[in-house]
DRENTOR-251920 format. One record per residue (C-alpha): residue in one letter; x, z, y. Coordinates in steps of 0.2 Angstrom, whole numbers, plus 2048, in hexadecimal, padded with zeros to 3 digits. Example, Ala and Ser with C-alpha at 12.3 -4.5 7.8 and 13.67 -1.06 7.14 Angstrom:
BEGIN
A83E8277EA S8448247FB 
END
This chain:
BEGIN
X119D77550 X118D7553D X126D69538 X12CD62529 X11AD5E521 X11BD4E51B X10BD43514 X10CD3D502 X10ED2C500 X0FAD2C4FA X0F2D34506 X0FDD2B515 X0F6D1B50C X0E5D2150C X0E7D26520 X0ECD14523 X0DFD0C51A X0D3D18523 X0D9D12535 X0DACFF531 X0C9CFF529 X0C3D0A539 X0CACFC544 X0C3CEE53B X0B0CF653A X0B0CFD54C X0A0CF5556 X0A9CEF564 X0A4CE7576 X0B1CE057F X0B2CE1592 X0BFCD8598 X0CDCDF5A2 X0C7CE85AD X0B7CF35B1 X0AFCE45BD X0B2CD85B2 X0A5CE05A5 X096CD35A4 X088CD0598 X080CDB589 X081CF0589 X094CEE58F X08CCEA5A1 X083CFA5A0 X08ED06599 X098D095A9 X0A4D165A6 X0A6D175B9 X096D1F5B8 X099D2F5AF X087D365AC X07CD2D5A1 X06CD315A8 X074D255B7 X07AD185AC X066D175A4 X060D165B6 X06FD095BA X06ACFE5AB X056CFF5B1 X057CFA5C0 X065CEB5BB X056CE65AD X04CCE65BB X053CDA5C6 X058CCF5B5 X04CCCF5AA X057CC059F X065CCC59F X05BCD9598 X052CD058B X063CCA584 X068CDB583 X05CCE257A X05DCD456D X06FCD8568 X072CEA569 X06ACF855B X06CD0A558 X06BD1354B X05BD2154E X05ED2E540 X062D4453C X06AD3B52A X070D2C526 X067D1B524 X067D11516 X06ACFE519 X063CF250D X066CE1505 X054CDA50A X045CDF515 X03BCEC50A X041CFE503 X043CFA4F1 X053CEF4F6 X064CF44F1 X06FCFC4FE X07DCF3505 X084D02511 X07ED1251C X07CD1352D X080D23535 X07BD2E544 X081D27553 X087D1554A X083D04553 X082CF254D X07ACE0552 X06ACD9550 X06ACC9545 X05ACC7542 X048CD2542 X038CD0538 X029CDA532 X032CEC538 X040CEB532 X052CE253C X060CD7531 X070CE2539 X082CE053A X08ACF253D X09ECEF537 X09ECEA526 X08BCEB523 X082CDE524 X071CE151D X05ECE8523 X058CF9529 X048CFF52F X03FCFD541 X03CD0E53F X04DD1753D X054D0A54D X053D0A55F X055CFA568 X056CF457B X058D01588 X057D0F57A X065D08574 X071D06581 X06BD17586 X072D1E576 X080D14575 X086D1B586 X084D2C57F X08CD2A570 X098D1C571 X0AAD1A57D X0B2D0F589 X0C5D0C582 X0D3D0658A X0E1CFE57D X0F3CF9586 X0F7CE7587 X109CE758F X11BCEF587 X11ACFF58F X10CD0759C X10FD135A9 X101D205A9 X103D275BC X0F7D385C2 X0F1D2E5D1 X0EDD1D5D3 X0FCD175DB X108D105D7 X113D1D5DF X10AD295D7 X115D335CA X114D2F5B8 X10FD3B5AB X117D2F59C X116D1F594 X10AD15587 X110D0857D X106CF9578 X0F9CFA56D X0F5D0C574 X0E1D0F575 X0DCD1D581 X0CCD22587 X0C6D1C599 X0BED295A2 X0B9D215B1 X0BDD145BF X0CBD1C5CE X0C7D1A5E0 X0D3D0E5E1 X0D1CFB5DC X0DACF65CC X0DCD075C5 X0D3D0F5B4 X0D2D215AF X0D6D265A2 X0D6D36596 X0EAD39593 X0EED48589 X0DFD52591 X0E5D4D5A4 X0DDD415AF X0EAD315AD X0EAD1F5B7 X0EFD105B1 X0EECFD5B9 X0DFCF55B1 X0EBCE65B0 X0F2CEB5A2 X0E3CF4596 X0D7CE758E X0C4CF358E X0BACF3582 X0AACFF57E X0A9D0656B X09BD0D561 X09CD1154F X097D08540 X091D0B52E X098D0951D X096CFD510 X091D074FF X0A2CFD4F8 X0ACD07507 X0A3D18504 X0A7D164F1 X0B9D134F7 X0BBD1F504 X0B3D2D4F8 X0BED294E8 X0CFD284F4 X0CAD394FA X0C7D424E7 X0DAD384E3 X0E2D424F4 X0D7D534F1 X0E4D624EC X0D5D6E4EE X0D9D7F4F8 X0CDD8D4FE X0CCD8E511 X0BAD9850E X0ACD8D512 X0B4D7C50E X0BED794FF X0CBD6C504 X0DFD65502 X0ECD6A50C X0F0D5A512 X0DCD57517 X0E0D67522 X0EED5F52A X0E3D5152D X0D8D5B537 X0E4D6653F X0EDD53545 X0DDD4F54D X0DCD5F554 X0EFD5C55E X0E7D4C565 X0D7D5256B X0D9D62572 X0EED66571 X0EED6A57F X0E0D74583 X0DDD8757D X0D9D8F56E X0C9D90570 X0C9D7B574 X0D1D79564 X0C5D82558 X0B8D7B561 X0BDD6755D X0C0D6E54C X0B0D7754B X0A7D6454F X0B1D5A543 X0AAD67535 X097D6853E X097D53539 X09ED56527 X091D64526 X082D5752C X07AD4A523 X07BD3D531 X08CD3C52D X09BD39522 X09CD47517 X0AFD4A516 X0BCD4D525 X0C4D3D51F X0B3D32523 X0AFD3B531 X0BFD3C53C X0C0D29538 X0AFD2353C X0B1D15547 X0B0D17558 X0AED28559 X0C2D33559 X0CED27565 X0DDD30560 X0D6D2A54D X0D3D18552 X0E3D1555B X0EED1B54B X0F4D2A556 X0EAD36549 X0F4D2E53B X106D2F543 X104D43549 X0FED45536 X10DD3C52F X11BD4553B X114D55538 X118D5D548 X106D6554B X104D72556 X104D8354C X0F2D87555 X0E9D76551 X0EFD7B540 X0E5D8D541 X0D7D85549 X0D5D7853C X0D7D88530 X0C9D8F539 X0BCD82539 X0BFD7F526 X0BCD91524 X0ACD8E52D X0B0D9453E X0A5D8D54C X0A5D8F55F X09BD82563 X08BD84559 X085D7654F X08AD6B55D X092D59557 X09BD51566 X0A6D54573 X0ACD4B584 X0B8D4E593 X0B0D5A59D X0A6D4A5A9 X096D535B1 X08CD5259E X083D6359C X088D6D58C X096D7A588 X0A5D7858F X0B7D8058A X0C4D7B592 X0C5D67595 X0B8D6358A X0A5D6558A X09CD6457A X088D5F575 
END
């Protein structure tokens, strides 16, 4: 493991304001404390018992079926954004507005009010109107939001035993402390226990003590792009690593995200979560730095729940996230153009190791 490599007190400062600013404008539905307690809105449809999407589009049909008042309050709160590059949101309802922010591939918001083809929107910080053309609403939406957004689990007790059964005999593969947010990967067999993703391993913990909640990402306001892009000039110490000119210490960002995302699986795992990191920065439907795209809201976990940011600051970063963050700067790919990745959970794509990506 590197040691020793410390942050500047700049860049750490930036890293913060990246992860409070990512908390503040997630798109967040609460669900409650447990997975049967989830009612009303997409949160009721985005079970993540039910792993394969094409099931949870078929689950939320027939429930719109048998509730058509549950369905049409649905669709009148939940849009997504429907775009290959980002989307301009405007002060009013006409093209020659100014813009008040961007919304990316993938980002989600609530309607607040729709007129003449265009939607008023709240996405985070925005707060402005986009065009009926570049949204999908109702089950579109929820459809979409499945695909792209997550189920979390954030601890709500001193100290939580994550066990590799769900038992409470089970043994324990470590501990969480409050304020820890992990993915959930599905419902256990057993009642009272969630799944969730624990350093690449299948971990269990009593839903007693998680509050859930389902994320999607947001947009930026043209006053936070502004400060996210003149924060990042002020920490850039620009370095070669071939394709993408970069700072040593924005490579150590990535390698950090790296160690939380794939530590622990191979190589090849490695590069690849690398590889999609740079295939966003590369793509107009997202942030065009590592900085905006590994914090985009609702999107990395490890990024959202501060664990990114205390891996950076430590700097004990696996020698091999470290090449394979080298790598992808240079360019390296093994996964195509392809821009997401999941725990390996029955969705078609390419899989390595743990992970598939798509």
């Amino acid at each position: 493991m590197a040691k020793g490599r410390r942050l500047s007190a700049s860049v750490l400062g930036i890293l913060l304001s990246l992860s409070l600013a990512l908390q503040a404008n997630m798109t967040v539905f609460a669900v409650g404390s447990s997975l049967e307690d989830m009612r009303g809105g997409v949160a009721s449809l985005l079970n993540p018992g039910v792993i394969d999407t094409l099931a949870v589009a078929d689950n939320a049909a027939k429930e719109s079926k048998q509730n058509p008042q549950k369905e049409e309050e649905a669709q009148s709160t939940l849009v997504m954004a429907n775009v290959k590059s980002a989307l301009n949101v405007r002060s009013e309802a006409n093209e020659s507005a100014d813009k008040v922010g961007k919304l990316y591939k993938d980002c989600g918001g609530t309607i607040l009010e729709r007129r003449d083809g265009w939607t008023k929107l709240q996405s985070g910080n925005i707060v402005g109107w986009a065009s009926d053309e570049y949204l999908l609403f109702g089950e579109e939406a929820r459809t979409l939001a499945n695909d792209v957004g997550k189920m979390i689990a954030t601890i709500n007790t001193e100290t939580l035993r994550v066990r590799m059964e769900p038992s409470k005999e089970a043994e324990v593969y470590g501990l969480l402390p409050k304020g820890e947010i992990v993915e959930v990967i599905g419902n256990a067999d057993e009642e009272g226990w969630i799944c969730i993703d624990y350093d690449g391993n299948d971990g269990y913990v009593s839903a007693e003590y998680v509050n859930l909640d389902f994320v999607i990402d947001t947009g930026e306001t043209v006053a936070e792009i502004k400060a996210r892009e003149e924060a990042e000039r002020e920490a850039k110490r620009h370095v070669n690593y071939g394709e993408y000119t970069t700072d040593a210490d924005t490579l150590l960002l990535l390698a950090a995200l790296i160690h939380c995302e794939a530590g622990g699986e191979p190589y090849e795992g490695q590069v690849a979560v690398g590889a999609v990191v740079m295939n966003r920065v590369r793509s107009p439907a997202y942030p065009d730095s590592i900085h905006g795209v590994i914090y985009a809201s609702g999107q990395f976990t490890p990024a959202m729940s501060g664990k990114v940011n205390r891996v950076y600051e430590s700097g004990r970063i696996y020698e091999s996230c470290i090449r394979a963050a080298e790598e992808a700067l240079s360019g390296v790919s093994n996964v195509g153009d392809l821009t997401h990745f999941r725990r390996v959970n029955g969705r078609e794509g390419l899989v390595i190791g743990n992970h598939v990506f798509y």
